[in-house]
VOKOLRO-181595 format. One record per residue: residue number from 1; residue in one letter; x, y, z of N, C-alpha, C in turn. Coordinates in steps of 0.001 Angstrom, whole numbers. Atoms other than C-alpha are relative to their C-alpha. Layout:
! VOKOLRO-181595
+-----+------+---------+---------+---------+---------+---------+---------+---------+---------+---------+
| pos | code |     npx |     npy |     npz |    capx |    capy |    capz |     cpx |     cpy |     cpz |
+-----+------+---------+---------+---------+---------+---------+---------+---------+---------+---------+
| NUM |    A |       X |       Y |       Z |       X |       Y |       Z |       X |       Y |       Z |
...
+-----+------+---------+---------+---------+---------+---------+---------+---------+---------+---------+
***
This chain:
! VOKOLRO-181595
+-----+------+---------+---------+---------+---------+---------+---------+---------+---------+---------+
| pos | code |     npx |     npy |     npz |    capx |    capy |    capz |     cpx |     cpy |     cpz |
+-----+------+---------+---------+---------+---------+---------+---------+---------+---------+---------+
|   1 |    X |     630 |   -1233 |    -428 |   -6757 |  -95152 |  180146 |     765 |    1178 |    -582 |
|   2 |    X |    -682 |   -1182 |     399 |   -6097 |  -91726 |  178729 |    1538 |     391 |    1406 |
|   3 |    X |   -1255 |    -418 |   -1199 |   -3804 |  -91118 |  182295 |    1378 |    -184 |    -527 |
|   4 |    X |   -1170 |     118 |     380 |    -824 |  -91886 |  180757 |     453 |     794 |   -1379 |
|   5 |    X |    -247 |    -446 |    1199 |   -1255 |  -89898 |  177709 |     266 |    1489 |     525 |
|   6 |    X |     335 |    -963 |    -883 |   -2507 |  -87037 |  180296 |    1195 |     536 |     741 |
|   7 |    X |    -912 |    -601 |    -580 |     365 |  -87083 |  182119 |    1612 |     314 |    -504 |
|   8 |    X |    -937 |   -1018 |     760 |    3092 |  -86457 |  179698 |      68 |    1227 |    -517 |
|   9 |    X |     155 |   -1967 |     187 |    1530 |  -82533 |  179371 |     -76 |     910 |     994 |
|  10 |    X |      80 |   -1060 |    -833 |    1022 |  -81662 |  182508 |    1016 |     -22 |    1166 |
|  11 |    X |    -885 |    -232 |    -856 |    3146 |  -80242 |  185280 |     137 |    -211 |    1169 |
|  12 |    X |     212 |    1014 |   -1354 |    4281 |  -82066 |  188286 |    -392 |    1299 |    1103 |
|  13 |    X |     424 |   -1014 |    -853 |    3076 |  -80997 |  191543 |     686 |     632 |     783 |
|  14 |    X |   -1351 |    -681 |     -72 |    6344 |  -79875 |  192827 |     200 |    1188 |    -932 |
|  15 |    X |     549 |   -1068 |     756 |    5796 |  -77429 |  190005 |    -912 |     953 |    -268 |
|  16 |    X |     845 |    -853 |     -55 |    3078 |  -76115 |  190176 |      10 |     519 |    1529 |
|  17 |    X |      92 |    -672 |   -1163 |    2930 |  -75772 |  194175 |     985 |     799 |     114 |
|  18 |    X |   -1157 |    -992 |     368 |    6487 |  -73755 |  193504 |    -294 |    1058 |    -754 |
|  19 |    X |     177 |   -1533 |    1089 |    5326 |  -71376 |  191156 |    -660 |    1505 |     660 |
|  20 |    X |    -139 |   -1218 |    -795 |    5284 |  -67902 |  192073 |   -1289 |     639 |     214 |
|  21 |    X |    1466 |    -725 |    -345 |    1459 |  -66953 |  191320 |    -386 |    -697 |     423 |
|  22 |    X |    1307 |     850 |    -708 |     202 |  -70239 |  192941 |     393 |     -75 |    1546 |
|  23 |    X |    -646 |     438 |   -1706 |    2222 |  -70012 |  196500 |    -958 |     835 |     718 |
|  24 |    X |     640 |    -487 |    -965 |    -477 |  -67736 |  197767 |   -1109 |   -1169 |     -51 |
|  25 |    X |     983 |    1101 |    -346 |   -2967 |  -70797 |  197541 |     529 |   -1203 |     925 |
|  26 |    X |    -304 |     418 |    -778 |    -582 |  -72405 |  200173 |    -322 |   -1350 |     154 |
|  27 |    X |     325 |    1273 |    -466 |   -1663 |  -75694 |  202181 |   -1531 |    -874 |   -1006 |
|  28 |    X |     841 |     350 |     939 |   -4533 |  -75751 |  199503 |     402 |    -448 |    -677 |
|  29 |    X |    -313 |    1079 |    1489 |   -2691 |  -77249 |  196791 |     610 |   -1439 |     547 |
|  30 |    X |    -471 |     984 |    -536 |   -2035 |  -80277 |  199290 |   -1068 |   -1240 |     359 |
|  31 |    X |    1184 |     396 |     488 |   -5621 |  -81469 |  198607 |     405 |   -1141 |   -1196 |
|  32 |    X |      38 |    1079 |    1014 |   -5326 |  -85099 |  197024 |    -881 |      87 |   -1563 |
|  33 |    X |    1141 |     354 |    1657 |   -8440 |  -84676 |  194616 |     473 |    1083 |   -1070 |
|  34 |    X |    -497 |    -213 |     853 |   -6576 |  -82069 |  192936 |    1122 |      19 |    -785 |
|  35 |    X |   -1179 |     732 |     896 |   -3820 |  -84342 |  191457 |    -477 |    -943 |    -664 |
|  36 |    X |     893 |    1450 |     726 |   -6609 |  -87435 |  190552 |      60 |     392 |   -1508 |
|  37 |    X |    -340 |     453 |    1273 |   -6211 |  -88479 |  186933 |   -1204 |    -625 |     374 |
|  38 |    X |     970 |    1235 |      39 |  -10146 |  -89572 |  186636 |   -1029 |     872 |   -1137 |
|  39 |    X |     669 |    -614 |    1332 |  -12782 |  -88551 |  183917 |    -830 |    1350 |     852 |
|  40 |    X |     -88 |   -1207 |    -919 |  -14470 |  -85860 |  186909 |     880 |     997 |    -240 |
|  41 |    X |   -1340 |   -1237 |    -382 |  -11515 |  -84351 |  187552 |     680 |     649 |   -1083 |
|  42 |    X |    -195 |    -284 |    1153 |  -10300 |  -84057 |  184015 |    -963 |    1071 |    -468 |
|  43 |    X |     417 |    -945 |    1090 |  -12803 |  -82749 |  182538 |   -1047 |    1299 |     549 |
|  44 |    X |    -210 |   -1485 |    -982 |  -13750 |  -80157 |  185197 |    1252 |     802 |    -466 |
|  45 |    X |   -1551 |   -1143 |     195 |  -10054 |  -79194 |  184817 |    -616 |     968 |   -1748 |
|  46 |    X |      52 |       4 |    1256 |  -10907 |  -79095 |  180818 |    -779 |    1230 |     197 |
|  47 |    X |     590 |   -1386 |     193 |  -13711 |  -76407 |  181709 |     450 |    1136 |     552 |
|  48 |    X |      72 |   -1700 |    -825 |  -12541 |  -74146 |  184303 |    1868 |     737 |    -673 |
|  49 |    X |   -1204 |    -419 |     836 |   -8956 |  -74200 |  181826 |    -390 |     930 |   -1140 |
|  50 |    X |     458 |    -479 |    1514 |  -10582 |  -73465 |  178600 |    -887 |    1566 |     288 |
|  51 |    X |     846 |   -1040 |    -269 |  -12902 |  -70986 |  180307 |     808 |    1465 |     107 |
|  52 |    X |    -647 |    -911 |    -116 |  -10436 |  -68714 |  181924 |     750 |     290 |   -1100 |
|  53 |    X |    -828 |     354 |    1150 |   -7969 |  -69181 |  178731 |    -826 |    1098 |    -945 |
|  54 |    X |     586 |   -1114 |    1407 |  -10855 |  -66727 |  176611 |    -413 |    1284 |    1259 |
|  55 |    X |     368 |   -1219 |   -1145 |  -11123 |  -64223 |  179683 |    1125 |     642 |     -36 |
|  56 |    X |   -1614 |    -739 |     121 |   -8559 |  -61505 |  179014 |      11 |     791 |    1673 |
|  57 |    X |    -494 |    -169 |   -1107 |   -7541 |  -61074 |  182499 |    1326 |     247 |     351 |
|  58 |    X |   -1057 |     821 |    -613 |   -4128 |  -60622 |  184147 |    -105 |   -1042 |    1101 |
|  59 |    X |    -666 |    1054 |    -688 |   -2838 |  -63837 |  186000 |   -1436 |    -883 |    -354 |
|  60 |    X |     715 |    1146 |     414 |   -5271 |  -66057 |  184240 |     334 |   -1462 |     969 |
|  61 |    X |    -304 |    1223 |   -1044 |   -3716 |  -68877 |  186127 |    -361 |       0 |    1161 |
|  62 |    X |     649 |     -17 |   -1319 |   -4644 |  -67772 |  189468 |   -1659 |     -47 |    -122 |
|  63 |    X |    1124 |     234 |     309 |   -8072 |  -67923 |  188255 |    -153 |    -868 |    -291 |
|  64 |    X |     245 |    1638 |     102 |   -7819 |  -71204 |  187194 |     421 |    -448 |     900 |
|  65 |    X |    -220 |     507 |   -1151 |   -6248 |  -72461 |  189986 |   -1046 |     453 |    1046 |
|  66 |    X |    1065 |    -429 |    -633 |   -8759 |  -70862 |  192213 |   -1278 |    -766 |    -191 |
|  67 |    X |     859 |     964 |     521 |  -11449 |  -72596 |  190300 |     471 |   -1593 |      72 |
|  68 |    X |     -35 |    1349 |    -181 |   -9897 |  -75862 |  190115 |     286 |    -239 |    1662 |
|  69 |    X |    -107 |     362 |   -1237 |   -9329 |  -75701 |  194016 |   -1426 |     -56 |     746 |
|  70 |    X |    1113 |     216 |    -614 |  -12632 |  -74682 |  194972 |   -1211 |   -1348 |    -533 |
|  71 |    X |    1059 |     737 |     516 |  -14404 |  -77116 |  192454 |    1007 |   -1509 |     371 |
|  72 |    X |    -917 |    1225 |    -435 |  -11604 |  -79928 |  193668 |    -501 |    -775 |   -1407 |
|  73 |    X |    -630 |     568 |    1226 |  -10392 |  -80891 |  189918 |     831 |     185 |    -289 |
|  74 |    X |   -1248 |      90 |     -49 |   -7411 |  -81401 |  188621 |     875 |    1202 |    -884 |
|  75 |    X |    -465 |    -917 |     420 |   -5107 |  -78484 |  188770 |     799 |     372 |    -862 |
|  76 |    X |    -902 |    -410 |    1231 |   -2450 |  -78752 |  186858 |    -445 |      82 |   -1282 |
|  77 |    X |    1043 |    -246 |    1956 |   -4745 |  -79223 |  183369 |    -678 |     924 |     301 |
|  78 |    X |     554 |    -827 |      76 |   -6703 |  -76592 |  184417 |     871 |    1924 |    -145 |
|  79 |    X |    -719 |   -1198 |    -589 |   -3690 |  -74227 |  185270 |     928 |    -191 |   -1844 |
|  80 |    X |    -627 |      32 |    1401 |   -2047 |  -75616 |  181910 |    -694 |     411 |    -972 |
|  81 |    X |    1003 |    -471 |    1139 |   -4947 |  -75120 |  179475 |    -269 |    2030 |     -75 |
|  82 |    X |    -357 |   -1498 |     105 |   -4616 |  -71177 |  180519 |    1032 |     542 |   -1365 |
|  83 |    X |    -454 |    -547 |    1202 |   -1760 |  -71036 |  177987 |    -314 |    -305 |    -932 |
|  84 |    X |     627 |    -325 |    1225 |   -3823 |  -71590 |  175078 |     195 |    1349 |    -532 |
|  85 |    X |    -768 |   -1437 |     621 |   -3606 |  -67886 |  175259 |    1227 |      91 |     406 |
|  86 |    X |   -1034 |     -81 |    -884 |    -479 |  -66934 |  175478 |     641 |    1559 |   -1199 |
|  87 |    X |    -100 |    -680 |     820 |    1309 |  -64001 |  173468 |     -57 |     221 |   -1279 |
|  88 |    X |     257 |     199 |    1111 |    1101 |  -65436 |  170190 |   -1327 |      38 |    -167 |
|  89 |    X |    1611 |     523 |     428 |   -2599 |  -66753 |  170290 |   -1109 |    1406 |     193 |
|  90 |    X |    1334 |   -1254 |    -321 |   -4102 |  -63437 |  172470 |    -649 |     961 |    -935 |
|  91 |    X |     338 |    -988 |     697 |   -4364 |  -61081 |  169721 |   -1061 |    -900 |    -400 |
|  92 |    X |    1003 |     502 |    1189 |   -6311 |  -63418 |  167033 |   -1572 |    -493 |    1404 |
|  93 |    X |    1099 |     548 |    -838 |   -8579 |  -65125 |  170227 |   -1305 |    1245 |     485 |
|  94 |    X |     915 |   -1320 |     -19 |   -9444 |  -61549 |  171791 |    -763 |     216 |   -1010 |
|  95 |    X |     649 |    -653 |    1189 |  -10306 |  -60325 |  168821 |   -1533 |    -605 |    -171 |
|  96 |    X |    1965 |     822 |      98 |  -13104 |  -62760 |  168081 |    -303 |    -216 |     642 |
|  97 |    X |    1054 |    -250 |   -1636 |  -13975 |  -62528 |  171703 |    -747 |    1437 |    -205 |
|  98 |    X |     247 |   -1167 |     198 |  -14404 |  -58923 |  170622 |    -894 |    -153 |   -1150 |
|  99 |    X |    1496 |     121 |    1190 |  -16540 |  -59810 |  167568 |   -1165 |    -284 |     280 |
| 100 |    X |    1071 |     436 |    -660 |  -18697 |  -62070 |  169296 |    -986 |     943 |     946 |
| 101 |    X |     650 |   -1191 |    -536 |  -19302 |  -59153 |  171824 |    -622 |     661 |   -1003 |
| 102 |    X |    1129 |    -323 |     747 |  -20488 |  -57048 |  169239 |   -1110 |    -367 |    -706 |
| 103 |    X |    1210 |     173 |     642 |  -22503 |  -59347 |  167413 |    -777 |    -558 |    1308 |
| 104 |    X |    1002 |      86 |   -1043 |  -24373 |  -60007 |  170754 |    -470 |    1354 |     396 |
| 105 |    X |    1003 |   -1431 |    -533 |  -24889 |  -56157 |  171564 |    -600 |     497 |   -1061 |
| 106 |    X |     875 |    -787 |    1341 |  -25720 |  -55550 |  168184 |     730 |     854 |    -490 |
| 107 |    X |    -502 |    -685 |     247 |  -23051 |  -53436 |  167949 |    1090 |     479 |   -1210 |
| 108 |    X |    -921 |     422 |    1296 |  -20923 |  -52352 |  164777 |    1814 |      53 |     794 |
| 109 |    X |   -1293 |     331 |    -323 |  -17206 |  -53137 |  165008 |     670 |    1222 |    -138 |
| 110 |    X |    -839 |   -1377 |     591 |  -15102 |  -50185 |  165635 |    1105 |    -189 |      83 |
| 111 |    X |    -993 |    -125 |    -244 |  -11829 |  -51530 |  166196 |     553 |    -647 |   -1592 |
| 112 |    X |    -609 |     683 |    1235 |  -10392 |  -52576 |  162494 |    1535 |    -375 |     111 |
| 113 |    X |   -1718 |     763 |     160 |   -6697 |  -52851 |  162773 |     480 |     361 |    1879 |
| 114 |    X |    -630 |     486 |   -1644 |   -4610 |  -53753 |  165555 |    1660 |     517 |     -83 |
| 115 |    X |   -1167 |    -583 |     -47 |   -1227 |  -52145 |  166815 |     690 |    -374 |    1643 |
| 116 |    X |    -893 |     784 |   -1455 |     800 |  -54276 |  169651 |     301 |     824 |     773 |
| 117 |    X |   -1033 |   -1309 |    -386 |    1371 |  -51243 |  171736 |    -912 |     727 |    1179 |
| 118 |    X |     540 |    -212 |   -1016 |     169 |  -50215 |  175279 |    -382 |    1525 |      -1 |
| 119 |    X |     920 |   -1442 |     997 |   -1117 |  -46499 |  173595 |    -807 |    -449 |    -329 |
| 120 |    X |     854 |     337 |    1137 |   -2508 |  -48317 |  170921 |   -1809 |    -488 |     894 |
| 121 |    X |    1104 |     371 |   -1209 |   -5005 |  -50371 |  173864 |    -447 |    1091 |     626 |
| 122 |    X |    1000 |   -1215 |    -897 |   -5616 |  -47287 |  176149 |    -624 |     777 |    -906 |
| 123 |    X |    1029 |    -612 |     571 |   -6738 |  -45611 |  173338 |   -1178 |    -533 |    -678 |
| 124 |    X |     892 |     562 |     878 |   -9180 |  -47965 |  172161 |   -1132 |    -754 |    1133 |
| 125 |    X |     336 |     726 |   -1171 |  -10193 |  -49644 |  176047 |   -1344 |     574 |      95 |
| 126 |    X |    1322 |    -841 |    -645 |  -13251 |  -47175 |  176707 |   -1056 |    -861 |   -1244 |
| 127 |    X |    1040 |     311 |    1132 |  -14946 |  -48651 |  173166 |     -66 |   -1345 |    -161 |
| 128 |    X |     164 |    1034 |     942 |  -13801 |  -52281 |  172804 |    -256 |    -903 |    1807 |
| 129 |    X |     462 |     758 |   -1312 |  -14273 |  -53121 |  177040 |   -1355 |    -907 |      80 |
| 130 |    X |    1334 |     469 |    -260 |  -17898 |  -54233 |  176709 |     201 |    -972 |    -810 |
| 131 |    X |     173 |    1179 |    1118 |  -18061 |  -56002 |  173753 |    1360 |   -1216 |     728 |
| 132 |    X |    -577 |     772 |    -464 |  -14975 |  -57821 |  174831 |    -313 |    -868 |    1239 |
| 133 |    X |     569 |      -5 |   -1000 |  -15897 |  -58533 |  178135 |    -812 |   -1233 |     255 |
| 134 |    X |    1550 |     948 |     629 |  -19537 |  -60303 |  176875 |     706 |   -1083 |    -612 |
| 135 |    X |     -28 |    1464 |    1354 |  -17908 |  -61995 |  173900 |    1054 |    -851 |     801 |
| 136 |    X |    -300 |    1214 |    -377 |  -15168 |  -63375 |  176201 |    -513 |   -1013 |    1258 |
| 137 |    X |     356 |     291 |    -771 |  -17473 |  -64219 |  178754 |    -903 |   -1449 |    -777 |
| 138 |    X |    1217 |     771 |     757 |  -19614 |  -66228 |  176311 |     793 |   -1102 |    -854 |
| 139 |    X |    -485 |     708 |    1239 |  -16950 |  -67680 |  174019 |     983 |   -1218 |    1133 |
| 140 |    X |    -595 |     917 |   -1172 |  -15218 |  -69105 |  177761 |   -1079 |   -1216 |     258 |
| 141 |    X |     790 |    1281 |     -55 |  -18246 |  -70835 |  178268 |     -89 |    -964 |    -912 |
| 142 |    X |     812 |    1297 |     824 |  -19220 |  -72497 |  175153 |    1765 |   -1126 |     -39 |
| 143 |    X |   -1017 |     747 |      10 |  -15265 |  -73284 |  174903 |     378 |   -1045 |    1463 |
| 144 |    X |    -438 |     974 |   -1644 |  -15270 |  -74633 |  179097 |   -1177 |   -1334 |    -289 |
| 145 |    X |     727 |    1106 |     840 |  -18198 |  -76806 |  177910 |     171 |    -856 |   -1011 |
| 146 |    X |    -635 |    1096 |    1450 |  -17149 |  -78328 |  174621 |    1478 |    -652 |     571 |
| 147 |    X |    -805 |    1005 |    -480 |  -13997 |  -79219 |  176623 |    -501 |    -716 |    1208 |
| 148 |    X |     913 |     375 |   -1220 |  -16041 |  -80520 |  179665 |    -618 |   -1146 |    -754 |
| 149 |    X |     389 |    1031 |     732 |  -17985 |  -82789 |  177123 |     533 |   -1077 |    -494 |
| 150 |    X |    -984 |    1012 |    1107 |  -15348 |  -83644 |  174580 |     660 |    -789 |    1039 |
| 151 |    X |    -953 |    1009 |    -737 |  -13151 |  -84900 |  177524 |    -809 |   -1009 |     832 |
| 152 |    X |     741 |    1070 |    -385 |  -15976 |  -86992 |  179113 |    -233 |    -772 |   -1126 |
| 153 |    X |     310 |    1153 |    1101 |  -16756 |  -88469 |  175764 |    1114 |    -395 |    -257 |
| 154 |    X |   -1450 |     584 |      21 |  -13242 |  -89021 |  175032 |     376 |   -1106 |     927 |
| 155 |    X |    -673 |    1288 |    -849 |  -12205 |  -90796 |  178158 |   -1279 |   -1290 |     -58 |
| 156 |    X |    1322 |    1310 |     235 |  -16042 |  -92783 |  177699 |     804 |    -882 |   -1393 |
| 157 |    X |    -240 |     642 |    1235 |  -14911 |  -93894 |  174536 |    1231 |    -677 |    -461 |
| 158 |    X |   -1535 |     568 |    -448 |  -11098 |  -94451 |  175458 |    -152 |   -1559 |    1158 |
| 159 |    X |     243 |    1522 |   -1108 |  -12510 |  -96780 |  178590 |    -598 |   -1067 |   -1017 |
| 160 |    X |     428 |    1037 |     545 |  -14585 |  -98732 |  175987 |     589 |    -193 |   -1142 |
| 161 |    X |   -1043 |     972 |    1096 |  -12293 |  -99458 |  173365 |     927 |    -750 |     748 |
| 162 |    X |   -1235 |    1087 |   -1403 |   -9652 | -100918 |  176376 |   -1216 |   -1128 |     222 |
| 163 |    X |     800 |    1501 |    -894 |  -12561 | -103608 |  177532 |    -732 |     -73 |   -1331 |
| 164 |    X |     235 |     705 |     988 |  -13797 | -104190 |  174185 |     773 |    -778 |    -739 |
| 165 |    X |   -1300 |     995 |     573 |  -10232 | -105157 |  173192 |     233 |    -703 |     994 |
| 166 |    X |    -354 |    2019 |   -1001 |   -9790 | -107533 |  176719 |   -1117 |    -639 |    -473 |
| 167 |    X |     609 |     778 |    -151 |  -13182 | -108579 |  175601 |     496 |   -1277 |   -1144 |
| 168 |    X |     296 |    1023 |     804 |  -12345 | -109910 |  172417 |    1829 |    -594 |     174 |
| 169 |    X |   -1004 |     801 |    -369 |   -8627 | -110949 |  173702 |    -258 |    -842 |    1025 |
| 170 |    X |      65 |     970 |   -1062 |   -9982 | -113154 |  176222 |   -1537 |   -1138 |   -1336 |
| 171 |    X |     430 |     526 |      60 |  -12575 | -114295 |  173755 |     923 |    -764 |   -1145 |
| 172 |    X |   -1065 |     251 |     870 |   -9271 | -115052 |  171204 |     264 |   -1427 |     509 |
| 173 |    X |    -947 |    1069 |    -627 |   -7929 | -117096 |  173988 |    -813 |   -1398 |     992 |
| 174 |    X |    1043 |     985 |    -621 |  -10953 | -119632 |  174829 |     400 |    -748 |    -842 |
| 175 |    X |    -374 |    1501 |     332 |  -10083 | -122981 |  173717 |   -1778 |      48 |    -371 |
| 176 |    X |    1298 |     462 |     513 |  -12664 | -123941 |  171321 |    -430 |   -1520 |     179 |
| 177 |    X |     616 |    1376 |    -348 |  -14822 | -126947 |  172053 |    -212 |   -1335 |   -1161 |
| 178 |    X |     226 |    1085 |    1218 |  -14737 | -128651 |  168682 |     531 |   -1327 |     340 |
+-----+------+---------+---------+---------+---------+---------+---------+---------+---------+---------+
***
């Protein structure tokens, strides 16, 4: 089963119930179904991770955790897949969250270059809010979906290569009748 591959990435639950933005979700993170290692729970986690992960929000994680508590899937992949963005990745991801917005409003691109710098954003927030907004509202989905899929077809396709190989190791080990 993928579970063992699964659980060398994600963070024990001693870890995560310790962490400083998830202690306001309290006696909630003491909910069994969101520690299960099962193709459900996975690949729930896989969407409501990937989803929040293109939503430029602060505390992305409490939003995934939130989601994986109310949809009871498994939190820690959902609370881990948040750092996809992370300071390196946000610029280039936004951005083409910000493209996508415009090419859904129709709108032309007014932001051309980029300047790391909390000026640089307030002066640009009033023009690039919408489009952003849309495109990462849209680019969370198709990305919480394509991981929602891929990880059901994955673990489908992980379970049947394991019992296609006991099938043909048990059919190895039949004493032939000759």
């Amino acid at each position: 089963m993928p579970k063992k591959f699964i659980k060398r990435f994600i963070p024990s639950h001693t870890a995560i119930k310790n962490h400083r933005f998830l202690k306001v979700f309290g006696d909630l993170l003491h909910d069994p179904n969101l520690w299960h290692l099962n193709r459900r729970s996975v690949a729930g986690a896989f969407f409501w991770g990937l989803f929040w992960a293109a939503i430029p929000i602060p505390l992305q994680m409490g939003a995934a955790a939130a989601s994986a508590i109310f949809c009871r899937v498994n939190l820690p992949i959902a609370v881990a897949l948040v750092w996809l963005t992370n300071p390196l990745t946000m610029p280039p991801v936004f951005y083409f969250n910000y493209l996508v917005g415009t090419w859904i409003l129709r709108r032309p691109v007014e932001v051309t270059h980029f300047q790391p710098s909390l000026a640089w954003f307030e002066s640009v927030v009033g023009q690039i809010w919408e489009p952003l907004m849309i495109g990462s509202g849209v680019v969370g989905l198709i990305a919480g979906l394509l991981g929602y899929v891929g990880m059901r077809a994955f673990w489908r396709w992980h379970v049947l290569s394991q019992f296609k190989r006991r099938q043909a190791s048990r059919v190895d080990k039949t004493p032939s009748t000759n």
